[in-house]
C-alpha positions in Angstrom: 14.3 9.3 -1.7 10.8 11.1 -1.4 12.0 14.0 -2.8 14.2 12.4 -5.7 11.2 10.7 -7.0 8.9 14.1 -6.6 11.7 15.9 -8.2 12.0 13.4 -10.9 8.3 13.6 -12.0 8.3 17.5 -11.9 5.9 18.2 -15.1 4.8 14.8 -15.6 0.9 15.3 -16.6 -1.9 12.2 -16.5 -1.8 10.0 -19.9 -4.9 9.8 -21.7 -5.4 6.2 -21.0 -8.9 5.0 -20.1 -9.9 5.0 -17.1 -13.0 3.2 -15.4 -14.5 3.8 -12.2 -13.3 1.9 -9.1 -17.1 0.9 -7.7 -18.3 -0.1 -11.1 -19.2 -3.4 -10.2 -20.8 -4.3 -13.6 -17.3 -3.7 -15.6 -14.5 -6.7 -15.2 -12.2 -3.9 -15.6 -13.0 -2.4 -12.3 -11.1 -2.4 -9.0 -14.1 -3.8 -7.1 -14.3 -6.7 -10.0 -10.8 -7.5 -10.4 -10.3 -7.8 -6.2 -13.3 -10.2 -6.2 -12.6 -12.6 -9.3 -8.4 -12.5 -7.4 -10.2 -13.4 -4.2 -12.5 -16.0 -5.9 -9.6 -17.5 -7.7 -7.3 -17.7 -4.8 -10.0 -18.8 -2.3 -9.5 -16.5 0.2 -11.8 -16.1 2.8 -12.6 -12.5 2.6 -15.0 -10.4 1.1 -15.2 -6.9 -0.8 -17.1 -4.2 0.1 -17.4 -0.3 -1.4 -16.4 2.3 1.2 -15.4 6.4 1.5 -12.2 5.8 2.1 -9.0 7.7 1.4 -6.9 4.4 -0.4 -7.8 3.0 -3.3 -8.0 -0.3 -0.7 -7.6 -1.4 2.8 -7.4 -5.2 4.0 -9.0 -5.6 7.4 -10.4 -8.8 9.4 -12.2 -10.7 6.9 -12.6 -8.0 4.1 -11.1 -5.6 1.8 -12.5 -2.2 1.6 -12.4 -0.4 -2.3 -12.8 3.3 -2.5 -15.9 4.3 -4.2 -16.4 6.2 -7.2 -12.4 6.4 -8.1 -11.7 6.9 -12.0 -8.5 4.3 -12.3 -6.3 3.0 -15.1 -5.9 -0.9 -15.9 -2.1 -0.1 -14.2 -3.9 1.1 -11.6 -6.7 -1.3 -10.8 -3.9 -4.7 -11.3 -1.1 -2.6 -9.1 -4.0 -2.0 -6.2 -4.9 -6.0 -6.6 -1.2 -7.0 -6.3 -0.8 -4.6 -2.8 -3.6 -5.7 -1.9 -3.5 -9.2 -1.8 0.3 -10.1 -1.8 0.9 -7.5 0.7 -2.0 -7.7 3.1 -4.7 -10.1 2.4 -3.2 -13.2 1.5 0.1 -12.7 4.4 -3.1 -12.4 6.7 -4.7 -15.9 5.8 -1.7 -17.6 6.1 -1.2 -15.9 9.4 -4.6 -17.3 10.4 -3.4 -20.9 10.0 0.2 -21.0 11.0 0.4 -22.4 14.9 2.5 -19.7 16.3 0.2 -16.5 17.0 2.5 -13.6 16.6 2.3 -14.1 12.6 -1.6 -13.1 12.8 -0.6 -10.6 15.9 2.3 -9.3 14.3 5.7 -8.7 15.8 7.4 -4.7 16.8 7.2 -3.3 13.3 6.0 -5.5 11.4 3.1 -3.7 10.0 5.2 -0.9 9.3 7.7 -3.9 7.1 4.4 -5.5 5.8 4.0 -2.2 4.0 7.8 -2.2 2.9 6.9 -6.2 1.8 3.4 -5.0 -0.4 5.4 -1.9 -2.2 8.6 -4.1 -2.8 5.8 -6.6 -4.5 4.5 -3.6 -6.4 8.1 -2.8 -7.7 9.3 -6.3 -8.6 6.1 -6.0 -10.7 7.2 -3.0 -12.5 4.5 -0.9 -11.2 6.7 1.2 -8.6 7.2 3.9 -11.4 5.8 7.2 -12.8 2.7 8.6 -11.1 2.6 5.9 -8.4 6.4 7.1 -7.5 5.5 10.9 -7.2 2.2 10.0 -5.2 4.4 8.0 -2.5 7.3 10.8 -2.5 4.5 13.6 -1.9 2.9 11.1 0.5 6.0 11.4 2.4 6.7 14.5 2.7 3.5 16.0 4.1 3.8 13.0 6.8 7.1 15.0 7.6 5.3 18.4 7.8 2.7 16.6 10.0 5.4 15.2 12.6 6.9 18.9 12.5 3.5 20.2 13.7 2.0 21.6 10.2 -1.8 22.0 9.7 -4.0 20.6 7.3 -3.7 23.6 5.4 -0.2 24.1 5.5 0.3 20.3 4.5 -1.7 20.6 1.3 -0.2 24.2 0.5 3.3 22.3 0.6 1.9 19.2 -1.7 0.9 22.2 -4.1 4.5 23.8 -4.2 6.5 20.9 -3.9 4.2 19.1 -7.5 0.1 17.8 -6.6 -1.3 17.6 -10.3 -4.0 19.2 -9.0 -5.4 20.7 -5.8 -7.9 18.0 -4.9 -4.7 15.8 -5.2 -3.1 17.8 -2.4 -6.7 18.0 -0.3 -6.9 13.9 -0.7 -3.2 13.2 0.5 -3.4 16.0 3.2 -6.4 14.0 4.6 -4.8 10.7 4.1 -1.6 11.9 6.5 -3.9 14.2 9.0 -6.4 11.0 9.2 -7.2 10.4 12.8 -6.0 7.1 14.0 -3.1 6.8 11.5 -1.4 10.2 12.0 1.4 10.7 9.5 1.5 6.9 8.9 2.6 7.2 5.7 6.3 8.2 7.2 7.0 4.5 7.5 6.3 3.5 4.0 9.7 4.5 2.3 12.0 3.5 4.9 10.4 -0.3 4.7 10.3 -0.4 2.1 14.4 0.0 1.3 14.6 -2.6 4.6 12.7 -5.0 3.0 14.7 -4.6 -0.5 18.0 -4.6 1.5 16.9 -8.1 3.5 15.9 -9.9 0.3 19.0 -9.0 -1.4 21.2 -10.2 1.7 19.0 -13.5 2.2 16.1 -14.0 -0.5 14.3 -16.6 1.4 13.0 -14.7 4.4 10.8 -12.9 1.5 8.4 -16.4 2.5 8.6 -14.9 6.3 7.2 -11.5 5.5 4.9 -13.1 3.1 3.2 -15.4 5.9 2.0 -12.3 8.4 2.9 -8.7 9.8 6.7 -9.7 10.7 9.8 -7.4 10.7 12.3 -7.2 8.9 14.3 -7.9 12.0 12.0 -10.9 13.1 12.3 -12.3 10.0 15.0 -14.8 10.8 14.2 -15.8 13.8 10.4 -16.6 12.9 11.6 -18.7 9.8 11.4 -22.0 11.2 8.1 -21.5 11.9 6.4 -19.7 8.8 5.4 -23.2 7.2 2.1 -24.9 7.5 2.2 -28.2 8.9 
């Protein structure tokens, strides 16, 4: 699948839309303005801060981290928001106030499915398409050359051959899958992704499971009696 949708965007060049930086906290167009006013208009207990981070976001304990000084389209900025918060932030609130700890703890693989659950909200979206496909596909694939044992430099001369738009494309994903404490994470995106897809075909309503907390796919049913707050 990685490859199909690298292959498939071979030659695809950046559009011309504009673009606004991601820290630019005096624009509503901005990541860091559109995550707060979601947050404010959900009520979620959590709050944004800028960081030097690799992703364009990262939900933690109480906050959600936005990369600084990123130049990002509108499709950009609302597909971040919807990952975000639909696949991290708001699964973890709910978590927090169900009575039955292993939603907030999360069960074997289910971080690795509550990535799965946030990209399958991304494509249900429409926003699983174009650049955002070739940027998961490469993403992929050098976490593959890191489990075979390749370098840094080897990973970002095989993001290069195999389609980066640019070299400091293949420097920022190399570091993203060489990162220490995540090593190669990026492998388990995919995969969950097509479980997740799979389960909701086969039983729609567990999508409310995976949506309450870091649960697997193959929790999932077992857990549904319990993903409701009194």
């Amino acid at each position: 699948l990685a490859a199909a949708w690298v292959e498939q965007g071979a030659g695809a060049t950046a559009g011309d839309e504009e673009r606004v930086r991601s820290d630019d906290a005096r624009s509503p167009r901005s990541l860091v303005s559109r995550m707060r006013r979601e947050i404010g208009a959900r009520r979620l207990p959590l709050r944004v801060v800028i960081a030097d981070i690799a992703p364009l976001a990262a939900t933690g304990d109480g906050v959600i981290q936005v990369a600084r000084g990123r130049m990002l389209t509108r499709d950009d900025v609302e597909r971040t928001v919807l990952h975000e918060i639909e696949g991290h932030a708001a699964p973890g609130v709910r978590a927090a106030a169900l009575p039955l700890g292993i939603f907030a703890i999360g069960t074997a693989n289910g971080g690795d499915d509550q990535e799965g659950w946030a990209l399958a909200r991304e494509r249900a979206a429409g926003y699983l398409v174009g650049a955002r496909r070739i940027e998961l596909g490469l993403r992929h694939l050098a976490a593959r050359s890191v489990e075979r044992g390749a370098s840094f430099v080897d990973t970002a001369r095989l993001l290069e051959a195999r389609g980066a738009r640019s070299t400091a494309d293949a420097l920022r994903i190399a570091a993203r899958v060489h990162r220490g404490g995540g090593l190669a994470r990026e492998v388990v995106y995919l995969p969950a992704l097509l479980r997740v897809e799979a389960m909701l075909v086969e039983q729609p309503a567990l999508g409310e499971v995976l949506s309450s907390g870091r649960v697997s796919v193959g929790a999932a049913a077992s857990l549904a009696s319990w993903a409701r707050v009194s």
